[in-house]
C-alpha positions as CSV (number, residue, x, y, z in Angstrom):
1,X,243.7,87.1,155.4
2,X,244.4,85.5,158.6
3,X,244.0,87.7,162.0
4,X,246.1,86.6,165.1
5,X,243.5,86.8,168.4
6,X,245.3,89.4,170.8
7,X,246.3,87.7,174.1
8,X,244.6,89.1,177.4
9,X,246.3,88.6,180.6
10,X,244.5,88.5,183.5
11,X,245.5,91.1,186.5
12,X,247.0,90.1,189.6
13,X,245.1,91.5,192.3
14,X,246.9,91.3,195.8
15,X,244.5,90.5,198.9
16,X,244.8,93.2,201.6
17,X,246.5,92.1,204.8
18,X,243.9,92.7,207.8
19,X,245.3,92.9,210.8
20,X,242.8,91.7,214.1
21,X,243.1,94.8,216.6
22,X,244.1,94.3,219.7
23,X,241.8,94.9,222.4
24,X,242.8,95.6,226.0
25,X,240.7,93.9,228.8
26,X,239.2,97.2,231.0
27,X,240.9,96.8,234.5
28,X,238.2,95.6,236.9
29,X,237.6,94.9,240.6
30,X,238.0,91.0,241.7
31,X,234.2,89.7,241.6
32,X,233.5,87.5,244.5
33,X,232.5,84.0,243.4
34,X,229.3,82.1,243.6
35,X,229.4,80.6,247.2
36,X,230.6,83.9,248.2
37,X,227.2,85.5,247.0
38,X,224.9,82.6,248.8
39,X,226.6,83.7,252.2
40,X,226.3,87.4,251.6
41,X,222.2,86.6,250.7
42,X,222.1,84.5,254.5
43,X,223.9,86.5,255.7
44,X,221.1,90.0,254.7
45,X,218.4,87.2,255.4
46,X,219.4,86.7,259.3
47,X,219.6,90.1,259.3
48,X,216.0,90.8,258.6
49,X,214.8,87.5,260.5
50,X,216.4,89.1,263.7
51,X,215.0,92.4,263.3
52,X,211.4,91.1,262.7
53,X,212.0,88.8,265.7
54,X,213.1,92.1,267.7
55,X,210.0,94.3,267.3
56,X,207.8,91.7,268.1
57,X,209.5,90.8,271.2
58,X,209.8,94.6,272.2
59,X,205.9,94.3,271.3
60,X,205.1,92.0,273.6
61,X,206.8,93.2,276.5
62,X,205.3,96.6,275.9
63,X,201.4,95.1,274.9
64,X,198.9,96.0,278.2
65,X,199.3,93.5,281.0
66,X,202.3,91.5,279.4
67,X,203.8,88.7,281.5
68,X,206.1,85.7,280.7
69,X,204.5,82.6,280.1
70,X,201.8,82.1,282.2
71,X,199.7,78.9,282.5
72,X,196.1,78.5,280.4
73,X,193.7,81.8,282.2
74,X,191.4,80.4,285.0
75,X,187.8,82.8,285.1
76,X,188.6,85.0,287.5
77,X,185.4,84.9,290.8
78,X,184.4,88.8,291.9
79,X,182.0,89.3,294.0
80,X,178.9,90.8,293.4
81,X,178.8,94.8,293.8
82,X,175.3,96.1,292.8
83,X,171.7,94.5,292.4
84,X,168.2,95.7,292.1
85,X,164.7,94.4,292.9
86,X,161.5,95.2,291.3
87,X,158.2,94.6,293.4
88,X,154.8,95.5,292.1
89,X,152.0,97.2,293.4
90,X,150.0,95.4,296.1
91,X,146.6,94.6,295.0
92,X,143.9,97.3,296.3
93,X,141.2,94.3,297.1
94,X,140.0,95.5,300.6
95,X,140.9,92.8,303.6
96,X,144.3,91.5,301.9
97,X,147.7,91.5,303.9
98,X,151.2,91.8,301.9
99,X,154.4,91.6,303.2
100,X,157.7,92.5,301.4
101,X,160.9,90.9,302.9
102,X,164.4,91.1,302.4
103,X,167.4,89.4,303.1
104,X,171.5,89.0,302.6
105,X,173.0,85.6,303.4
106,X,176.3,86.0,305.5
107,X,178.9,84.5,304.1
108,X,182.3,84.0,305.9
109,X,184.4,84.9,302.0
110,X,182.2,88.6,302.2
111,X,183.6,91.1,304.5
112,X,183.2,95.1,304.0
113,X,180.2,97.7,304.5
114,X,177.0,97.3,302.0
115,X,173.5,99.3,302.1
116,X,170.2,98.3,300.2
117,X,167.7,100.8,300.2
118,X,164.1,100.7,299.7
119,X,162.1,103.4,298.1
120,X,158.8,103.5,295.8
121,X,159.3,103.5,291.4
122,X,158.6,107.2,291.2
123,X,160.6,108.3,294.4
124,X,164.0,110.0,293.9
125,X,166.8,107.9,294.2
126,X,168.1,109.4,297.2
127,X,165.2,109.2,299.3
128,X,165.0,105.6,300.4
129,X,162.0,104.9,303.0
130,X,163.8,102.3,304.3
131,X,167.8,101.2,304.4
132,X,169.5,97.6,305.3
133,X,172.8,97.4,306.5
134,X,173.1,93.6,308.3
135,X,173.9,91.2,306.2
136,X,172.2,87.7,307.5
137,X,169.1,90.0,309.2
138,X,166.0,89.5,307.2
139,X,163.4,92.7,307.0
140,X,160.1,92.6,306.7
141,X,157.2,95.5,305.8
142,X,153.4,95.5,305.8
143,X,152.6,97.5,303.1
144,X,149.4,99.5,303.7
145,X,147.8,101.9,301.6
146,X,151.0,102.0,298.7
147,X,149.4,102.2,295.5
148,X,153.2,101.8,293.8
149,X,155.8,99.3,292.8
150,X,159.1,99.0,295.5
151,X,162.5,98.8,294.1
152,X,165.2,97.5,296.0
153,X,168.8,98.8,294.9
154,X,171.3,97.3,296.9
155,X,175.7,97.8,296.6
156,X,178.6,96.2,298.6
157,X,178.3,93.1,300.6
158,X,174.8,93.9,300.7
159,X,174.3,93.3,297.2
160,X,176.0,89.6,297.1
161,X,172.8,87.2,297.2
162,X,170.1,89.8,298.2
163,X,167.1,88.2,298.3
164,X,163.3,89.8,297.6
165,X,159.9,88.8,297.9
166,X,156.0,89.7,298.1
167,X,153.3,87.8,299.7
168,X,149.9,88.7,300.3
169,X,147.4,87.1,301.9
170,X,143.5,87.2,301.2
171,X,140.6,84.9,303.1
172,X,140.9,82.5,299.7
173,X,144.6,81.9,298.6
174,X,148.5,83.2,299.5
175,X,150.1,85.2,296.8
176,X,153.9,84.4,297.0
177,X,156.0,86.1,294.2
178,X,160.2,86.5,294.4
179,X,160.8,90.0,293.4
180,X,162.4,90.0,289.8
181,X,165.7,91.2,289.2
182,X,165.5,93.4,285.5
183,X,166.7,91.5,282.9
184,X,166.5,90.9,279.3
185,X,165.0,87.5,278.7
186,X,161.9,86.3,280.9
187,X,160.0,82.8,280.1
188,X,156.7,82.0,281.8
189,X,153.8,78.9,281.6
190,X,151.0,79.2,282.7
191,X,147.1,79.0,282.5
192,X,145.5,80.9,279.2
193,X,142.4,82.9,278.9
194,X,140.4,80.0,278.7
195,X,141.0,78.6,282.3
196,X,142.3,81.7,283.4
197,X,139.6,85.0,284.6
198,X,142.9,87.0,284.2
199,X,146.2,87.1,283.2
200,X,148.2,90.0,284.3
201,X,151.8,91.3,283.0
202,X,153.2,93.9,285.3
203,X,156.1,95.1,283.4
204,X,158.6,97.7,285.1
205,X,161.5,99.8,284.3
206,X,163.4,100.7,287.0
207,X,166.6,102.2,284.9
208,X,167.4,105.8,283.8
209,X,166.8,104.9,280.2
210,X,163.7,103.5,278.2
211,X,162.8,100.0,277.6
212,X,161.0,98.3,274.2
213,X,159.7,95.0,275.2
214,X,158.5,92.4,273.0
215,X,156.0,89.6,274.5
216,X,155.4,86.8,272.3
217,X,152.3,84.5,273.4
218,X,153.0,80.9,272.3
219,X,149.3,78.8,272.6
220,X,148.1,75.2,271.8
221,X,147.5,76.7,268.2
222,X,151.4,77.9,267.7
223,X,152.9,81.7,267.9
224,X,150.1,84.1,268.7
225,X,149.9,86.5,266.0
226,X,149.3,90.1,267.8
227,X,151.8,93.0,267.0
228,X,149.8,94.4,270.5
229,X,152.2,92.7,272.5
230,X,155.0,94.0,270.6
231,X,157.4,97.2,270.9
232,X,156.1,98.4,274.2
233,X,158.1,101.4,275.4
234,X,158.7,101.9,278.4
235,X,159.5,105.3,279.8
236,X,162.7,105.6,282.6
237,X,161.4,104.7,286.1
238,X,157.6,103.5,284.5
239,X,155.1,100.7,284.5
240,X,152.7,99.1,282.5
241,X,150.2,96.3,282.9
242,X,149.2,93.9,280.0
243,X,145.9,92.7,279.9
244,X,146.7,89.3,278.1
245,X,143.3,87.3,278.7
246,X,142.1,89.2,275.6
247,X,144.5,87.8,273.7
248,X,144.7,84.4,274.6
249,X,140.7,84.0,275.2
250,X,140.7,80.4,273.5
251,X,143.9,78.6,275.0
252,X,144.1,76.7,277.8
253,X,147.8,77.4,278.5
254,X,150.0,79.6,277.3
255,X,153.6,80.2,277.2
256,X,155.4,83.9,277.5
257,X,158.5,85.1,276.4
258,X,158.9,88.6,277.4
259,X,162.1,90.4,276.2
260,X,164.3,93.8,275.6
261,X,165.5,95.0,272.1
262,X,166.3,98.1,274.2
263,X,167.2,98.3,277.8
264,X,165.6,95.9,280.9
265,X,162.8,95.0,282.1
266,X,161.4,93.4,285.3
267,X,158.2,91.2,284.8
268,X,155.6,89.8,287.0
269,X,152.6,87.8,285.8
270,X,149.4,87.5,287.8
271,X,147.0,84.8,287.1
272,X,143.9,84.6,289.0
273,X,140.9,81.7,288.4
274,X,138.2,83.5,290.3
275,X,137.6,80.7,293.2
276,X,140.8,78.6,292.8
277,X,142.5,81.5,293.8
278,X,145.2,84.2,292.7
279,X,148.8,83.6,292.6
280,X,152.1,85.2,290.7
281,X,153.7,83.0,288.4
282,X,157.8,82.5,289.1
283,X,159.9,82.7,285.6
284,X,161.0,79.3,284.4
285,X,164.5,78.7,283.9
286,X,165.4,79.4,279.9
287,X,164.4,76.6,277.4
288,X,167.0,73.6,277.1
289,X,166.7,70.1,276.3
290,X,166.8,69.0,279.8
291,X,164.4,70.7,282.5
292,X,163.6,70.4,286.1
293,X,160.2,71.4,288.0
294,X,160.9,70.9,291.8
295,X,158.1,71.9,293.9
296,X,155.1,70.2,292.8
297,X,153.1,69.9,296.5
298,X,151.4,67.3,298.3
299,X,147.7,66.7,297.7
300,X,145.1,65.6,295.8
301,X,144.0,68.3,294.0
302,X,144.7,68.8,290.3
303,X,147.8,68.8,288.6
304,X,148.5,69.4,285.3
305,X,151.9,69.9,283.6
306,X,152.4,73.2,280.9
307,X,155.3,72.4,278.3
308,X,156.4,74.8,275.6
309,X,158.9,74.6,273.0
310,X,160.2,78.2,271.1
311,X,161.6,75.8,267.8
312,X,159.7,75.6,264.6
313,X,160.1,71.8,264.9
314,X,158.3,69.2,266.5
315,X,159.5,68.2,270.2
316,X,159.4,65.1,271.7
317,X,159.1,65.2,275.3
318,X,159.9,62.2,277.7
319,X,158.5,63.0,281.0
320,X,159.9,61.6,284.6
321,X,158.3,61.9,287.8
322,X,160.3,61.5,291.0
323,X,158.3,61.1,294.8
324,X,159.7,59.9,298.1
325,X,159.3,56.4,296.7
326,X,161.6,56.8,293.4
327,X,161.5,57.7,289.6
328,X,158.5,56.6,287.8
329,X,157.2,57.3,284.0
330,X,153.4,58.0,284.0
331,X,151.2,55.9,282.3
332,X,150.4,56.8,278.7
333,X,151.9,60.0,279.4
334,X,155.0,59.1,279.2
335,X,155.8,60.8,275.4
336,X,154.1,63.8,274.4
337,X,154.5,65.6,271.2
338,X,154.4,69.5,271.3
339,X,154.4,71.2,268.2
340,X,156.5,73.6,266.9
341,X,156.2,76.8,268.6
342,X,153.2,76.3,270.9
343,X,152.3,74.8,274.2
344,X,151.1,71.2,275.4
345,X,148.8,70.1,278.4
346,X,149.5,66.9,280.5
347,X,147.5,65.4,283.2
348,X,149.6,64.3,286.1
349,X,147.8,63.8,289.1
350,X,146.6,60.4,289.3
351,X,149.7,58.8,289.5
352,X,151.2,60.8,292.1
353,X,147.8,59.6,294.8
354,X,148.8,62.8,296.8
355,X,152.8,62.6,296.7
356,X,154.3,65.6,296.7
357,X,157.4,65.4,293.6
358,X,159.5,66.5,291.1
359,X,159.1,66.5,287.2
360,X,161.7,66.0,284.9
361,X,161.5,66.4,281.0
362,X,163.9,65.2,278.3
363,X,163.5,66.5,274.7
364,X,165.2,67.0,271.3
365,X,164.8,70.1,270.9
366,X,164.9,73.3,273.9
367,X,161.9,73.3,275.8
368,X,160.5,75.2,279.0
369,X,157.6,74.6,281.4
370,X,155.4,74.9,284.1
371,X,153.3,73.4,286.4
372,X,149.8,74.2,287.9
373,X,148.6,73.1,291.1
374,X,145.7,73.3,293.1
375,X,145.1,72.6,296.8
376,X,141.2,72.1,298.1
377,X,139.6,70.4,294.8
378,X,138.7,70.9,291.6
379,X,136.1,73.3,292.8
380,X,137.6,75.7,295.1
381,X,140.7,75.9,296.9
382,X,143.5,77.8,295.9
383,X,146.2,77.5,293.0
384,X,150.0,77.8,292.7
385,X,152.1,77.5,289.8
386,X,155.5,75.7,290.1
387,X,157.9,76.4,287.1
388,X,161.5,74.8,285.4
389,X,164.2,75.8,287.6
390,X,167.7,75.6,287.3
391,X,170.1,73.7,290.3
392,X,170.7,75.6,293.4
393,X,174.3,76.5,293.4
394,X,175.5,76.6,295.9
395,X,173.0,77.9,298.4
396,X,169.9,79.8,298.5
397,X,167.5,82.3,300.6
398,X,164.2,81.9,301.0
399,X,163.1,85.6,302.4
400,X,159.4,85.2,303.8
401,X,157.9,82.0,305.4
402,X,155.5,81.3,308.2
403,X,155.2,78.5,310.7
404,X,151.8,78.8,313.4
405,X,148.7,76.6,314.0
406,X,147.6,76.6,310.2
407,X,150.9,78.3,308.3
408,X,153.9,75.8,307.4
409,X,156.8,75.9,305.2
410,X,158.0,73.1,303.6
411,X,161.1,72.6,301.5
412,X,160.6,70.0,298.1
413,X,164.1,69.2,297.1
414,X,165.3,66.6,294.7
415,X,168.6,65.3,293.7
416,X,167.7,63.4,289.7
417,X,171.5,62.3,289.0
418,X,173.1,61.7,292.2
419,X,173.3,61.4,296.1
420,X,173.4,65.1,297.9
421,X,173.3,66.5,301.7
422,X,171.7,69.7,302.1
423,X,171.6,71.8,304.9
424,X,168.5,73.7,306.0
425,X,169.0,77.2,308.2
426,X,165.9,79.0,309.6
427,X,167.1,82.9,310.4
428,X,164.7,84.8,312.5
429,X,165.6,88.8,313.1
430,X,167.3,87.4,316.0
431,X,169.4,85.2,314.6
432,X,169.7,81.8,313.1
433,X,168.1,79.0,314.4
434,X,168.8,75.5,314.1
435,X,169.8,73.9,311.2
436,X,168.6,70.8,309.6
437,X,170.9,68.6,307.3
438,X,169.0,66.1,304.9
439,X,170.3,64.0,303.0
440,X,168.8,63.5,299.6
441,X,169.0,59.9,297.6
442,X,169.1,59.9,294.1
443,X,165.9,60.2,292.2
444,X,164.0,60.5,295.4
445,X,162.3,63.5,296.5
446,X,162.5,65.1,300.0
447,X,159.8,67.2,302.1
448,X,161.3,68.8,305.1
449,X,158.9,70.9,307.4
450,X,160.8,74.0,308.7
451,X,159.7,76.0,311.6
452,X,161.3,79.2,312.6
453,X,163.7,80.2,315.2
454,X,161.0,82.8,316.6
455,X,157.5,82.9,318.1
456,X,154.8,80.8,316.4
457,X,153.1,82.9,313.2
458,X,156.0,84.6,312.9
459,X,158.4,85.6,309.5
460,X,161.6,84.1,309.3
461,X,163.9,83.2,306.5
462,X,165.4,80.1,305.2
463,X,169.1,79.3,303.9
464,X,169.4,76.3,301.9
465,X,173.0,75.0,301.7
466,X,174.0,72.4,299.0
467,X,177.0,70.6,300.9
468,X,180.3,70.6,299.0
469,X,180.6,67.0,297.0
470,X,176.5,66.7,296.4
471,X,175.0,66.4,293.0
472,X,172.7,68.9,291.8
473,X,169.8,69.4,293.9
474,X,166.4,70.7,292.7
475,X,164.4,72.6,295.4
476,X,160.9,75.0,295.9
477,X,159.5,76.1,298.7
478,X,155.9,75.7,299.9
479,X,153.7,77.7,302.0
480,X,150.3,77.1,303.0
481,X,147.8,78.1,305.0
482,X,145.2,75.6,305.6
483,X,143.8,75.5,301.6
484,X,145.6,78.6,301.0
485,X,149.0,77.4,298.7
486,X,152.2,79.4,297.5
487,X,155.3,77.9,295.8
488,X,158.4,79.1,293.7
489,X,161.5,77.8,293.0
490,X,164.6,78.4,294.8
491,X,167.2,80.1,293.2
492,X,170.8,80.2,293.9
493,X,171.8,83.2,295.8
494,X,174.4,85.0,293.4
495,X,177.2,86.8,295.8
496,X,179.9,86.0,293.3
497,X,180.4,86.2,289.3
498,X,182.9,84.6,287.1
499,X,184.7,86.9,284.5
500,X,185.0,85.6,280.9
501,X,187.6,83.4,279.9
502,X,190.2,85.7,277.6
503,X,193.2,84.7,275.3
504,X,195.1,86.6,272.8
505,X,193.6,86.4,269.5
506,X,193.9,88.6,266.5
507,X,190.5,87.4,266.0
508,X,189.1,89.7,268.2
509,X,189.8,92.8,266.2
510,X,188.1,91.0,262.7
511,X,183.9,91.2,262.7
C-alpha cells in the first residue's frame, strides 16, 4: 500500500521595518576656535607676568634705603669715635723712673670737641685723674708710688689716632712699651725660659664684661702642651699676670698667641735677662707669608732673629736683610726650615758689622716673628726686642722720646718694594718743631736722628708722615741711653675706619 509524503510549506516570515530615530543636535553656544584659545592663554599669561613684575617693583621702592641705580658701593671712611689704652703697673724696683705719655695727631680732615681721660683699672669711670682736650699736645706723667694699671679711654677727635706709651728707666736698661689697645688676637716672639730669668704676661680687662683668654706657647719642640695657660677668666675691670718661665724652662724662644673666646683683652709681656736688661716686648703684626721687622739697631751686640709659624706644616723661610748699603741674603742663613707649629732661632749679626737694618721673610705658609737685640755685649748691656710690623699708613705718632747729652731717638725706616719720602715732625708741648723729610730708596734702610723742638733732655713726640705717592715704608723707633736700648714698631695712627663693602644678596639671610 503506497503512502503519499504530505507536503510542508515553509512560512513566510516578514522582516520588521526599523526605523533609525532621529536625533536633534542640543542647541549650543559658538565655541571659539583653536588660535582663539592660544591668545586667551597669552593673553592670562601677560597678565600674571605684569603683576609679578608689579610687586616686585613696589618692593624695591619700599625696601630700606632704596635708590635708582646707583654705581658699584665704595667703603664708606668714618672717623674714629672711641678708643681705649691699657697700661700696666710700673715696676716697684726702688730707683726706676716711668713715664706715661699721650698724644693725638692734628689732622686738618678732624674738626669737633674730643676728651681722653686718664684714670687707674679699679677707679670709677667718672673720676678720671687726669683729662686731654688738645689734639696735637702731647702729655706726659711721672708715675710715683701707683701700684695699678692706667687706662686711657678717649671719644671724639680725641680718639682718632691717640697714641699711648710707658717707659721706665732703671741705672741698667730703658723699658719702652706702646700701651695696647684690647683686642682679641695678640702674637708675640721672644726669648723662652731658657735664655730668659722671666717672662711676664700682664693680661688686663678693662671692659664691663668678663674675658676667657687662651695663651698657646709655641717652642723649638712644637705646641706646648699645658691646659694652665688656657681658659683664664678674667673678671670686669681685672688683671692677671702669667708667670710663663715655668712653662717654657727648656726653650730658647718662644712664640705667644694670646686670644679671647669671650670678650678682650689687653696684653703686655715682660722679659727680663738679669744683666742684659728688662724690656716689654711690642706684638708682632699677625702671621702671613710675607713679614717685615723694621727696627733692628745699630751695634755690635748680638742679634738673633725669632720665627714662628701657627700651621701644622713645615715652613720654608727665605730671609732678606736690608742696611744703608742695599738688600743682602745672609750667608748660609739664607733658608731656614721651621717646623710645624713651633719656633726657629737664626743668628744674624755678623753680617750686618754694626749696620743698623731691616729683616724681611718670605715663606709658604703664615709666619710671624721677632727679633732680639742687645746693645753693650754679650755680657752686659741692655736688650730690646724688635717685632713683624705691618706698613705705616699713612702716618704715625711716636708719644715719648728723649734727645740730651746721652738720650737720642732715632727713626729706622725702610721702604723693601719701592721709592718713598717721609716726613719726620718733632712736637714738643709747645708746639711742633721742625720737620725733616727723607727720602727713602728702595731696599735701603734709613737712620734719621731726631731731636726735639724743646730744651735738651726733654719729652717730645714724633709724627711720622708717609708722603702721598710713596711705597710702603717700614719704620721703628730707637731710644737709647748710652748702653741703655728701647725699640718698637711704629704703627699707623688709626683716625679713620672703612665700613664694609655691602650689596644686596639673598644670601645673607641663608647660614
Amino acid at each position: 500500500m503506497k503512502f503519499k509524503r504530505p507536503e510542508f510549506k515553509r512560512p513566510e516570515f516578514k522582516r520588521p521595518e526599523l526605523k533609525r530615530p532621529e536625533l536633534k543636535r542640543p542647541d549650543l553656544p559658538d565655541m571659539p576656535d583653536v588660535r582663539t584659545l592660544l591668545r586667551h592663554r597669552i593673553a592670562i599669561l601677560v597678565v600674571v607676568l605684569a603683576a609679578v613684575a608689579g610687586l616686585y617693583g613696589v618692593a624695591a621702592a619700599t625696601r630700606p634705603g632704596a635708590a635708582a641705580a646707583a654705581p658699584p658701593v665704595v667703603p664708606e671712611r668714618l672717623p674714629v669715635e672711641s678708643a681705649m689704652h691699657a697700661c700696666p703697673a710700673p715696676s716697684k724696683v726702688p730707683g726706676i723712673s716711668t713715664t706715661v705719655s699721650a698724644i693725638t695727631p692734628s689732622t686738618a680732615d678732624r674738626t669737633g670737641e674730643g676728651r681722653a681721660d686718664i684714670r687707674e683699672l679699679n677707679a670709677p669711670a667718672n673720676a678720671p685723674s687726669a683729662s686731654l682736650h688738645s689734639t696735637g699736645v702731647p702729655w706726659y706723667q711721672e708715675s710715683k708710688g701707683r701700684s695699678q694699671p692706667l687706662v686711657l679711654h678717649s671719644s671724639g677727635t680725641m680718639a682718632g689716632g691717640l697714641q699711648a706709651e710707658q717707659t721706665t728707666v732703671h741705672d741698667d736698661y730703658i723699658a719702652a712699651e706702646r700701651c695696647p689697645e684690647p683686642g682679641l688676637d695678640f702674637w708675640f716672639a721672644a726669648p723662652g725660659g731658657a735664655e730668659a730669668e722671666a717672662l711676664d704676661l700682664y693680661l688686663l680687662n678693662v671692659d664691663d664684661g668678663p674675658a676667657v683668654v687662651d695663651v698657646d706657647v709655641l717652642t723649638p719642640e712644637g705646641r706646648l702642651a699645658d691646659t694652665s695657660t688656657l681658659g683664664l677668666r678674667l673678671e670686669p675691670h681685672s688683671r692677671q699676670v702669667l708667670p710663663l718661665k715655668t712653662v717654657s724652662k727648656l726653650a730658647g724662644a718662644v712664640a705667644l698667641r694670646v686670644r679671647t673666646s669671650t670678650g678682650r683683652v689687653a696684653p703686655s709681656l715682660l722679659v727680663r735677662e738679669g744683666d742684659r736688661g728688662t724690656d716689654w716686648v711690642p706684638p708682632a703684626a699677625q702671621p702671613a707669608r710675607r713679614v717685615v721687622l723694621p727696627g733692628l739697631p745699630p751695634g755690635r751686640g748680638d742679634r738673633k732673629l725669632v720665627v714662628a709659624t701657627p700651621s701644622d706644616e713645615l715652613a720654608s723661610v727665605h730671609v732678606r736683610v736690608i742696611t744703608e748699603d742695599g738688600a743682602y741674603i745672609p750667608d748660609g742663613r739664607g733658608e731656614v726650615d721651621v717646623a710645624g707649629a713651633s719656633t726657629a732661632t737664626v743668628d744674624l749679626a755678623s753680617g750686618l758689622s754694626g749696620r743698623a737694618a731691616t729683616v724681611e721673610l718670605t715663606a709658604d705658609v703664615p709666619i710671624t716673628a721677632g727679633l732680639i737685640a742687645t746693645e753693650g755685649g754679650h755680657d752686659g748691656g741692655d736688650t730690646a726686642y724688635p717685632a713683624a710690623a705691618d706698613p705705616v699708613q699713612p702716618a704715625g705718632v711716636i708719644a715719648d722720646n728723649r734727645s740730651g747729652k746721652k738720650q737720642a731717638t732715632r727713626v729706622v725706616m725702610t721702604a723693601p718694594t719701592g721709592p718713598a719720602t717721609v716726613k719726620l715732625t718733632p712736637i714738643g708741648p709747645n708746639g711742633p718743631g721742625r720737620a725733616q723729610t727723607v727720602e727713602l730708596p728702595m731696599e735701603k734702610t734709613r737712620t734719621v736722628k731726631v731731636a726735639g723742638p724743646g730744651p735738651a733732655g726733654g719729652h717730645f713726640a714724633v709724627l711720622v708722615e708717609v708722603q702721598p705717592g710713596s711705597a710702603p715704608v717700614y719704620a721703628a723707633r730707637v731710644l737709647t741711653d748710652g748702653d741703655r736700648l728701647g725699640v718698637f714698631p711704629v704703627v699707623s695712627a688709626r683716625a679713620w675706619v672703612k665700613t664694609p663693602r655691602t650689596t644686596d644678596s639673598a644670601g645673607a639671610l641663608t647660614p
